[in-house]
N, C-alpha and C positions, 0 to 999 in steps of 0.2 A: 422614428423608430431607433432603440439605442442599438447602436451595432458594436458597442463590444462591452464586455464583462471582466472589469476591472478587478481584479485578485490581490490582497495583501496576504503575504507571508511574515509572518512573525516570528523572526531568529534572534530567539530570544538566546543572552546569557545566563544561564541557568545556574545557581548555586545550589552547589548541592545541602539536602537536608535544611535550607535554611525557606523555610516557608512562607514568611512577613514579608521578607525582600522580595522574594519571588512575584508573591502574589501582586504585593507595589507593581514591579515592572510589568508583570502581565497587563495589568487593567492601565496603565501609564502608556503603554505600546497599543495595545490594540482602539484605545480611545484616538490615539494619533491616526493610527490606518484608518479611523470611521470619518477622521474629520480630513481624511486626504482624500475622501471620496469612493473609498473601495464599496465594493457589492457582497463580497464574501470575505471575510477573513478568518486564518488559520493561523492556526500556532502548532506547537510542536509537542512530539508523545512525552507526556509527564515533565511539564517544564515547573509545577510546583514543587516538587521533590527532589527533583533529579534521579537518575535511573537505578546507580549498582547497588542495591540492597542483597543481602544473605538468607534473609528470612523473614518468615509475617511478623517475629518481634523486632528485627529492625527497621521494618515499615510501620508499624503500628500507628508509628506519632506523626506520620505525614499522610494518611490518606483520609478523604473525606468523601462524603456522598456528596452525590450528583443535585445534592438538594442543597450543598453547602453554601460557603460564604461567597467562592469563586467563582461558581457558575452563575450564582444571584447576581452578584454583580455584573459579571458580563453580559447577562442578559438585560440588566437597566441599559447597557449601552448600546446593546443590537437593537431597544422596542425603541431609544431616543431617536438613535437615527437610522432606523431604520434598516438593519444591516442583518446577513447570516453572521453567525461567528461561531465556528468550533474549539474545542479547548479539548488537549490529551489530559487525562485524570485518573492518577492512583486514586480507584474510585472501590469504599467499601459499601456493601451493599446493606442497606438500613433492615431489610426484614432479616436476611441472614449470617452478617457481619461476613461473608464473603468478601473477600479483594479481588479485583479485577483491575486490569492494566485496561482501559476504558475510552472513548474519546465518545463527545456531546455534541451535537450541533445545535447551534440556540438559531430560533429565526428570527425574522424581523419584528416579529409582536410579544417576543421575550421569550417565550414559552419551545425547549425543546421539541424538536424535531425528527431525529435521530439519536439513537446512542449503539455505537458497534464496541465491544468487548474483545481486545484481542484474542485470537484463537492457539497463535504460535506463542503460547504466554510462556511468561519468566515462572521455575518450574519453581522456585525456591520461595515464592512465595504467593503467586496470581493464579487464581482458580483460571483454564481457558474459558473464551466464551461457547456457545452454541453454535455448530457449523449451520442452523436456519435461523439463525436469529433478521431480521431485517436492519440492513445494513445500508438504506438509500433510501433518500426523501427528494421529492419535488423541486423545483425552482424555477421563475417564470424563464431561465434561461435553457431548461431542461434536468434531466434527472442528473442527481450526485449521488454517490458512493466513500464508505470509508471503509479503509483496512489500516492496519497499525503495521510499521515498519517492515519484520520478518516474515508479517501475511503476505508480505507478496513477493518472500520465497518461492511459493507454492504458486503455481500456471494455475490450477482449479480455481482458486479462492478469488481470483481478481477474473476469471475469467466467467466465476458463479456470477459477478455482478454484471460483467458486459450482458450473458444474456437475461438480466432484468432490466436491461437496457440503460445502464448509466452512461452518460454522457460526460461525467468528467470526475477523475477519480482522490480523492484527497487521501494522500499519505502521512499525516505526523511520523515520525523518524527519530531515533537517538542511534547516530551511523557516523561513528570515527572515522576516520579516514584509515584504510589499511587494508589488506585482503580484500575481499570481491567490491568491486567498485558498484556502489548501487544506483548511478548513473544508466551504469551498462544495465542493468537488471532491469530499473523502471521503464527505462526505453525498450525494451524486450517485451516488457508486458502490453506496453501499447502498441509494438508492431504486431502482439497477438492478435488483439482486440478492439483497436479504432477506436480507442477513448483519448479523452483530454487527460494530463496526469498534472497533478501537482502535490510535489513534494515538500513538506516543512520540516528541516532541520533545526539544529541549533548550535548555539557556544558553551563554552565552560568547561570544567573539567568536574569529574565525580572521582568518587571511589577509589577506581581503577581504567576511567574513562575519558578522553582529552577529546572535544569535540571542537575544541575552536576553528579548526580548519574543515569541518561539517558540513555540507551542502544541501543547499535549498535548488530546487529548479521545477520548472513546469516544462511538459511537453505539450504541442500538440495531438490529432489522432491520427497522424501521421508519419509520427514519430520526430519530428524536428523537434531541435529544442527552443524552444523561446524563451527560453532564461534559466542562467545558471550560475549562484554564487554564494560564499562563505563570508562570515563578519567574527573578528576573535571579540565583538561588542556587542549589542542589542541593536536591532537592527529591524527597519521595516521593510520588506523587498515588495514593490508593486510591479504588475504585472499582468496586462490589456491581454485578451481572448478575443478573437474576433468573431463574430455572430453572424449568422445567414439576415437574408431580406427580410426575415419574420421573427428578429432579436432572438433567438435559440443557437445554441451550439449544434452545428449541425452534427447528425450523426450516422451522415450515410456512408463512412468509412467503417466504422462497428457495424451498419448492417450487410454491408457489402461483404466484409469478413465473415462473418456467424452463417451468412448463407452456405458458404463451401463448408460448411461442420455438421457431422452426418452423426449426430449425440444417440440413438440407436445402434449404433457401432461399440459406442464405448461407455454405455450405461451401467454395464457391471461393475464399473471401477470404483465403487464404492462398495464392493464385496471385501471382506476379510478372508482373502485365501490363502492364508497363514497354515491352516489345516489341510490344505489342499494338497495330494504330494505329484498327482498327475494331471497337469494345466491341460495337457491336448485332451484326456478324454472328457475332462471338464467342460471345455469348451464346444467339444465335440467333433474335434479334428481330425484326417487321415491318423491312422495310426504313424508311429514316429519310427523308424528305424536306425541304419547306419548313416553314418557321412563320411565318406571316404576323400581324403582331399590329398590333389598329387600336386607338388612342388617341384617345377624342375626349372633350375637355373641354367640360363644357357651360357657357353663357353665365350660367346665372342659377340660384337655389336647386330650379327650378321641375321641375326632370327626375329621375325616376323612372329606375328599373333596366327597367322593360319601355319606355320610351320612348329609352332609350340601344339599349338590345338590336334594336328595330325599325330604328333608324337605321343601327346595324351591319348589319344584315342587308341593308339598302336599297343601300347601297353594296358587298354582294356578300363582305363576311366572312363 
């Protein structure tokens, strides 16, 4: 029985707007993670194009459908040996010439599996995806899930997938280092939800975008980290998952969680109550009155909570 579920991440150097190159390295790296033995491997959000574009006519010339030449490819290499393999994809969509910031999972028999659409899309030029789009497929190791970088901003969006029950969550990322550490963030999502996470970053610089000190890491569903690291080069980071007695990612940390969540409680939160101007009688709550609140500082170390408490009282709080 295999007990564990070897992971490549692919932190690639990504140049921007240069496509030929790109594509080389892509299918150059992830051939090497298939022939190191990995089970899954992941790349990183739009590592064909590179990220900072202005508009759909600055994108124009680097996005391609999901039918394209990159995904073809990559799926000759996941049916040869046998491998998952996801790929982030400025992806235009062939019946509507829609863009979409996109990511693909290809399975072992070549043939897509998954495809998630960012939903926190780049406004300048990426239509968002569908908040029910199906975002998680199969694996003999247990369920996976994708969200793209900024999806998992949002506690909902990663937490819509714990309960479909994913067992391990794949983030492709374009995350400079700077401001909110998304370390701290992806570890947050998994002390929500009892999933496995694995993040794929990248290198290179864009636009206005310097990612070489960028980070890749995987959690546990636990929250430990089991691996965490940056390459200013193209890089393959591998990375064992260990498996219960019955080769699955166990996932009685996710159910253990979801059990204490009473979602009858907070089912409305996908209401628009923008037009709303009275939340309590909405809700249907006590009517709302005063709040009267008294502040008294005392003079000296010498006052106690019941001799504050009495003085409040005395004065009619």
């Amino acid at each position: 029985m295999k007990r564990q579920l070897r992971l490549a991440l692919v932190h690639l150097e990504v140049r921007y707007k240069d496509l030929e190159t790109n594509r080389k390295n892509i299918l150059r790296w992830n051939l090497e993670a298939a022939l190191q033995g990995a089970d899954v491997i992941l790349n990183t959000e739009m590592p064909l194009a590179g990220y900072s574009f202005l508009s759909r006519e600055d994108i124009a010339g680097y996005v391609e459908p999901d039918t394209g030449e990159t995904v073809v490819e990559l799926a000759r290499i996941a049916r040869e040996y046998g491998k998952y393999i996801g790929i982030g994809l400025a992806e235009r969509d062939e019946a509507t010439g829609i863009y979409y910031n996109s990511a693909v999972m290809i399975g072992p028999n070549g043939k897509p599996v998954c495809k998630h659409r960012k939903i926190s899309s780049e406004m300048r030029w990426a239509c968002p995806g569908r908040p029910t789009q199906k975002s998680t497929f199969e694996t003999p190791w247990g369920r996976m899930g994708v969200l793209i970088c900024s999806d998992t901003y949002y506690g909902l969006l990663p937490r819509s997938l714990a309960l479909k029950g994913v067992d391990l969550l794949w983030v492709p990322a374009n995350w400079p280092p700077g401001g909110l550490d998304p370390k701290e963030l992806w570890k947050a999502r998994v002390l929500e939800n009892g999933f496995f996470l694995a993040a794929c970053g990248r290198s290179g610089k864009d636009r206005i975008m310097d990612c070489r000190e960028a980070v890749s890491c995987v959690y546990d569903a636990e929250g430990r980290e089991l691996f965490s690291s940056s390459s200013s080069e193209s890089a393959v980071f591998l990375v064992d998952l260990p498996l219960d007695d019955k080769g699955k990612l166990h996932g009685l940390s996710r159910r253990r969680k979801l059990k204490t969540r009473t979602p009858p409680h907070y089912s409305p939160i996908y209401l628009d109550l923008r037009l709303v101007d009275d939340l309590t009688g909405h809700y249907g709550l006590p009517e709302a009155g005063p709040l009267h609140v008294h502040c008294i500082v005392p003079g000296n170390n010498s006052a106690t909570a019941e001799s504050l408490e009495k003085r409040i009282k005395e004065q009619g709080g």
